[in-house]
N, C-alpha and C positions, 0 to 999 in steps of 0.2 A: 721438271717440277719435283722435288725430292719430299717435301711434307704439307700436306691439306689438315691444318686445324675444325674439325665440324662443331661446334656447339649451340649449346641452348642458354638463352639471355632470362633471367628473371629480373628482381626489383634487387639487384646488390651485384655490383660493380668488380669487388674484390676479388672474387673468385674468378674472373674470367680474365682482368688482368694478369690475376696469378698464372694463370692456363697458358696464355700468351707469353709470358714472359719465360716460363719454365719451359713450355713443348717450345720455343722459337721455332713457327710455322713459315712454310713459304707464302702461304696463301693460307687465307682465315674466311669462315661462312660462319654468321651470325645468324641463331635461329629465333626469331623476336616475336615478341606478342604483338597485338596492332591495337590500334586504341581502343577503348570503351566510349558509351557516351559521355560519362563526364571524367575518363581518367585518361591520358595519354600512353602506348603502349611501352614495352620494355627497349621497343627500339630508341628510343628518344635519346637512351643513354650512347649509342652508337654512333646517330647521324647530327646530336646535338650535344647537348651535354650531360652531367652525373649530377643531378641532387643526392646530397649529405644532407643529412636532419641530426641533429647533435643528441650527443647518447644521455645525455642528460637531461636534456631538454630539447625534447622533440618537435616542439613548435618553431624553433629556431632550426636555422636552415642555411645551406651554405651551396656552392655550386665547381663541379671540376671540370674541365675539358673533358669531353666526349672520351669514350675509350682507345679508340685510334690513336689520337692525340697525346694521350698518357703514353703509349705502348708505342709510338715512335712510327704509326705503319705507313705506307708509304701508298700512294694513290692507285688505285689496281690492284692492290695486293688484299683487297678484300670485299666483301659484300655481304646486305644486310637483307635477310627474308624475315620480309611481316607472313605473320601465321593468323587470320581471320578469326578461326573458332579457336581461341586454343585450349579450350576445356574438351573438345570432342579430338577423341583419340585418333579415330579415322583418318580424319585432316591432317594433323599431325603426323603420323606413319605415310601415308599421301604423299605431302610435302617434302617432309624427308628423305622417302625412296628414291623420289624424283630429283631431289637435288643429290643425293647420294652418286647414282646411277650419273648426271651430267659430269657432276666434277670429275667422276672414273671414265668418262669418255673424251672430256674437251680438256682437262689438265694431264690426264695418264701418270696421276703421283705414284712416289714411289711407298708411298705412307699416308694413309688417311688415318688423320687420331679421332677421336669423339671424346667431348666432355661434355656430359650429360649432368654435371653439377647443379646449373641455373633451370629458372622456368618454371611453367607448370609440373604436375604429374602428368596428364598426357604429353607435354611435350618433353618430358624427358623418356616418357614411355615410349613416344614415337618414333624418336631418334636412334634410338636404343634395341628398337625392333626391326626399323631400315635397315643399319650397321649391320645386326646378326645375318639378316638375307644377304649382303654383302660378303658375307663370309672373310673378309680381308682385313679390313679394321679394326684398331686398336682402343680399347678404353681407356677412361681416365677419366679420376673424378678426382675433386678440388676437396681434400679432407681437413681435421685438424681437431685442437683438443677442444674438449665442450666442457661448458661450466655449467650448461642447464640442457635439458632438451629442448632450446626456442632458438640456439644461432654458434655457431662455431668460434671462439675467440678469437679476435684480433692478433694478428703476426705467427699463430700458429697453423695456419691454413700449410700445406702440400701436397704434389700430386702423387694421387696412388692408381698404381696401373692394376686395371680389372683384368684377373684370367677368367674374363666371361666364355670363349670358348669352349674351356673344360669344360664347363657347366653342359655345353649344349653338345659336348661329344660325349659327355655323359648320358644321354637323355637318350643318342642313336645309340648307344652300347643298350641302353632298356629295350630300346625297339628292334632292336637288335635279334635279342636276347629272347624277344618272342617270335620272331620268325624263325630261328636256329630251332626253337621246341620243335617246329614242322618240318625241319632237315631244309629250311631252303635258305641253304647258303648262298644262292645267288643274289637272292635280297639283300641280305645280312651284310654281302661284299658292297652294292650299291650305298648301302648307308654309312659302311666305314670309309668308303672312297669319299665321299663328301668331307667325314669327318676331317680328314687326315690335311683336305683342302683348306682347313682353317685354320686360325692363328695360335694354335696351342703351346702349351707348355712341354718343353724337354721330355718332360717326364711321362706325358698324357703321349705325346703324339709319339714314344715307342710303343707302349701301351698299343695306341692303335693299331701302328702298326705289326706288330706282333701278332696281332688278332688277325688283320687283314690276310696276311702270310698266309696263319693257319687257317683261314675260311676258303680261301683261295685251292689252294689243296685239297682240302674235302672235297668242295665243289667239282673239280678235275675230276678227282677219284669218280666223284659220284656222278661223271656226263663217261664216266671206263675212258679218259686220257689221263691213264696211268703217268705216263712220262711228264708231263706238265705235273701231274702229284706228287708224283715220286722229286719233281724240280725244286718242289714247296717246300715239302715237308722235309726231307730229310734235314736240314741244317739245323733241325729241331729233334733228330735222332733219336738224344738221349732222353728225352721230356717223353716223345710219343714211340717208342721203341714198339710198344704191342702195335702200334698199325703199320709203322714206317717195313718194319720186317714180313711181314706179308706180304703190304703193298710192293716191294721188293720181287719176291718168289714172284707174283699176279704179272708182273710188269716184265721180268726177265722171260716167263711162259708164254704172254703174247706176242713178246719181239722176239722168240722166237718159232712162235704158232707151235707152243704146245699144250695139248687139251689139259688140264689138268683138274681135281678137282676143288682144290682151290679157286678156282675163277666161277666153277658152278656155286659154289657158298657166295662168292662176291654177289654175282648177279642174284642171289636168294634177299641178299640183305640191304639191295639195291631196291628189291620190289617192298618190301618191307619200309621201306621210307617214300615208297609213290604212296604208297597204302595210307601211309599217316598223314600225306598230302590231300588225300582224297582223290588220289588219278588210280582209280580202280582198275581200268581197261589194263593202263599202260604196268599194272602191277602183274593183273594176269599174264601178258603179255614177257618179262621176266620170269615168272614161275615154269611158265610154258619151256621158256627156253632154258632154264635150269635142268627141268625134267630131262627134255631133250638131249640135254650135253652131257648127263651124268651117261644115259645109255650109252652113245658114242663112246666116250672116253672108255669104258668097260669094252665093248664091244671089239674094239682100237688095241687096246693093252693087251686082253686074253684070247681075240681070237682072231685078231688083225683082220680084224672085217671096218670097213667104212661104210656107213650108209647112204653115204652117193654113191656106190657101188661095190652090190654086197659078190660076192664070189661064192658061187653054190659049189664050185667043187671041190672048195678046201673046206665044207660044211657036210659032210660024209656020214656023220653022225646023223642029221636030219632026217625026220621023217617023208617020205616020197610025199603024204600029203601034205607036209608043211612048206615042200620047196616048191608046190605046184600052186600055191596059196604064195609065195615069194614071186613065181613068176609072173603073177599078175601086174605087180607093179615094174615091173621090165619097160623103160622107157623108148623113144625113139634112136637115140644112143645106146642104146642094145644094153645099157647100165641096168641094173635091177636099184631104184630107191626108196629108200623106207623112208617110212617118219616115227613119231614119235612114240605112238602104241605098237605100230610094228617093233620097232627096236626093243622092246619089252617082252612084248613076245616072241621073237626072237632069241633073246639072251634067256628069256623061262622053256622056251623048247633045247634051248641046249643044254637046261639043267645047273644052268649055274651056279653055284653052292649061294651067292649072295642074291642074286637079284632074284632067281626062282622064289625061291618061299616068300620073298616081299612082296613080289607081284601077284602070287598068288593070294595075296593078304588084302591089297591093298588097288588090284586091277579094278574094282567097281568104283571105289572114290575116285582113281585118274579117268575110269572114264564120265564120269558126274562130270571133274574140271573142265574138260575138253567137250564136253558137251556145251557148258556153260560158255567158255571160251570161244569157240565156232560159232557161236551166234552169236559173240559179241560186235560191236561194230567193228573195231581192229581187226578181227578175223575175216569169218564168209557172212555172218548176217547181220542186224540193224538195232540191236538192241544194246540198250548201255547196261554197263553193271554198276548194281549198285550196290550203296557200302552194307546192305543186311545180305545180299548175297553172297559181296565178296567174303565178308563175314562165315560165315555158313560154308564156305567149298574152300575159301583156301589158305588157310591155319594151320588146317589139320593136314593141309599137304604138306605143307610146309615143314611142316613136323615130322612129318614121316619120311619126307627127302633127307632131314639132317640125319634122321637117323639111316638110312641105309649108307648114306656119306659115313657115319661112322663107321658102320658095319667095314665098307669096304676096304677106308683107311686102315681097319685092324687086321683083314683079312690078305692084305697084299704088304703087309706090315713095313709099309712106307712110313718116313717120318712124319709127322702132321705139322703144319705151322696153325697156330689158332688163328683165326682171327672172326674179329667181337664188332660189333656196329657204332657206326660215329657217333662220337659224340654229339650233343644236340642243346648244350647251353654255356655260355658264356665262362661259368663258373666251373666248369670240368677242364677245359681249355686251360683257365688262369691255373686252378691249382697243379696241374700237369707239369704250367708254365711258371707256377711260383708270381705272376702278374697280380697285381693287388687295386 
């Protein structure tokens, strides 16, 4: 079955033959009013025949063969639903879905058209709202020129194909457009997948998809599957150059497991977007391991120490009581492991030109976080954080990590690559992208 005609039957003939004879359906569904008590419905003209009332004189009255019969159809090839209420929209939408939904399961067309020209308002509201849940089908309405606003002129009537689509992959670009504000592109990608499933125009459904691409990407970025990111994004290069080249450096550093501190900023601006989510835990929970990794990577580069296992005898310089304070955490693997305040103090007893004086600045605010942190419930105890706490302890870490991250980049006068936080609306995207 290659085309399903769906329309809706009012008090006027013309336009549905027009419909019929322009879309040439394989199969045609009549959607008809049913009768009143003293008026017979719009089906009449279908399974009987067409009253004509003369234009001049309305009292006078004339009669055509049924529409079938005009239109040549052949027995099977169509069928006629009476609609009960057809002022209540409900019913109407009801009927509709439901016959929608059969003919896409018992004909499997290659084309369902809708023309929503005839009928009620609810019934052409009905149909018309079936269809769009359908996501597949085509519109089309029976237009032409008017000489008043009460009836479209005779022999100028044509059909005009509706990009109702647009319209509603517009509507998920809005909604879009508000879940992006909250960095969740995961949503953002559910809605434009939908979108993309519909029957748009050339021009919309790159749109989309261009969008999808770059949400897709971020989204990657932001679950740290660089490589899937980096898959996305780059063919978009020159548009997104300030992210695609970080994410670059981030992505060749992991594959090849080097610390660097680049990927400690990632994961900063990573928790920065739980935060705007409202996932506080899982924000601390980033901060946490930023902190963590900055020490490492220091530790790693200037004193080729690891804190899965630190090596006291190439730390010489150490005080006897700091290294009997290091051997306490001596594991059953005979490995001595630090964590995260260790590693700070550690790198401030060796005097480190950068990290000493910061820590000495700034040791009571980390230990606030880590206080705060260890009794949250993702750590060791049962309490949730919430956003006036998260508030309060960790900003201003935050702020003071980027900046020792400065300090160090200047001090080991490594090149820097920037990199600046995702975008988070619609319109940063297009103009990047030049998408309109």
């Amino acid at each position: 079955m290659k085309k399903v005609l769906i329309l809706t039957v009012g008090g006027s003939h013309e336009p549905v033959v027009k419909s019929i004879r322009d879309n040439k359906p394989d199969y045609i569904v009549f959607l008809c009013s049913d009768d009143l008590p003293t008026t017979k419905g719009s089906y009449i003209q279908i399974t009987e025949r067409v009253e004509v009332r003369d234009k001049t004189d309305p009292s006078k009255k004339s009669f055509l063969p049924g529409i079938p019969s005009q239109c040549n159809l052949k027995d099977g090839s169509w069928e006629c639903v009476k609609i009960k209420d057809f002022d209540n929209l409900n019913d109407c939408y009801q009927i509709s879905k439901k016959k929608v939904t059969e003919i896409r399961l018992r004909l499997n067309p290659d084309k369902i058209v809708i023309d929503y020209t005839g009928g009620t308002k609810s019934m052409t509201a009905g149909l018309a709202s079936a269809a769009l849940d359908d996501g597949t089908c085509e519109f089309v309405l029976v237009a032409g020129t008017r000489a008043n606003l009460d009836k479209v002129t005779d022999k100028t009537e044509y059909i005009r194909p509706i990009a109702v689509y647009d319209t509603l992959a517009n509507k998920n670009l809005a909604l879009a457009e508000s879940l992006l504000a909250r960095f969740d592109f995961s949503g953002a990608i559910n809605l434009l997948e939908s979108s993309i499933k519909l029957s748009l125009s050339n021009e919309k459904n790159q749109e989309i998809q261009t969008y999808l691409n770059i949400c897709k990407g971020f989204d990657a970025w932001d679950r740290f599957d660089h490589v899937s990111a980096y898959q996305y994004l780059n063919p978009y290069r020159k548009y997104f150059v300030d992210y695609v080249i970080p994410l670059e450096k981030i992505k060749t550093d992991v594959e090849n497991n080097v610390l660097s501190y680049i990927i400690a900023e990632d994961i900063l601006f990573n928790a920065e977007r739980r935060a705007n989510q409202g996932r506080y835990e899982d924000a601390i929970g980033r901060i946490y391991r930023s902190l963590e990794l900055v020490a490492q990577i220091r530790l790693k580069a200037q004193y080729n120490q690891d804190t899965g296992n630190i090596a006291l005898g190439q730390l010489s310089t150490l005080r006897e009581e700091f290294k009997t304070k290091l051997e306490k955490h001596r594991n059953e693997e005979n490995k001595i492991q630090i964590g995260l305040m260790q590693g700070y103090e550690l790198l401030s007893e060796l005097n480190d030109p950068v990290i000493h004086p910061w820590h000495q600045k700034c040791k009571n605010r980390i230990k606030d976080f880590l206080k705060y942190r260890n009794e949250s419930l993702f750590a060791h105890g049962l309490k949730a954080i919430a956003c006036d706490v998260y508030n309060n302890i960790s900003p201003a870490i935050i702020e003071l990590l980027r900046q020792l991250i400065d300090s160090l980049y200047k001090t080991d006068k490594k090149k820097r690559i920037e990199l600046i936080q995702f975008p988070n609306d619609l319109k940063s995207i297009g103009n990047s992208m030049k998408v309109t």
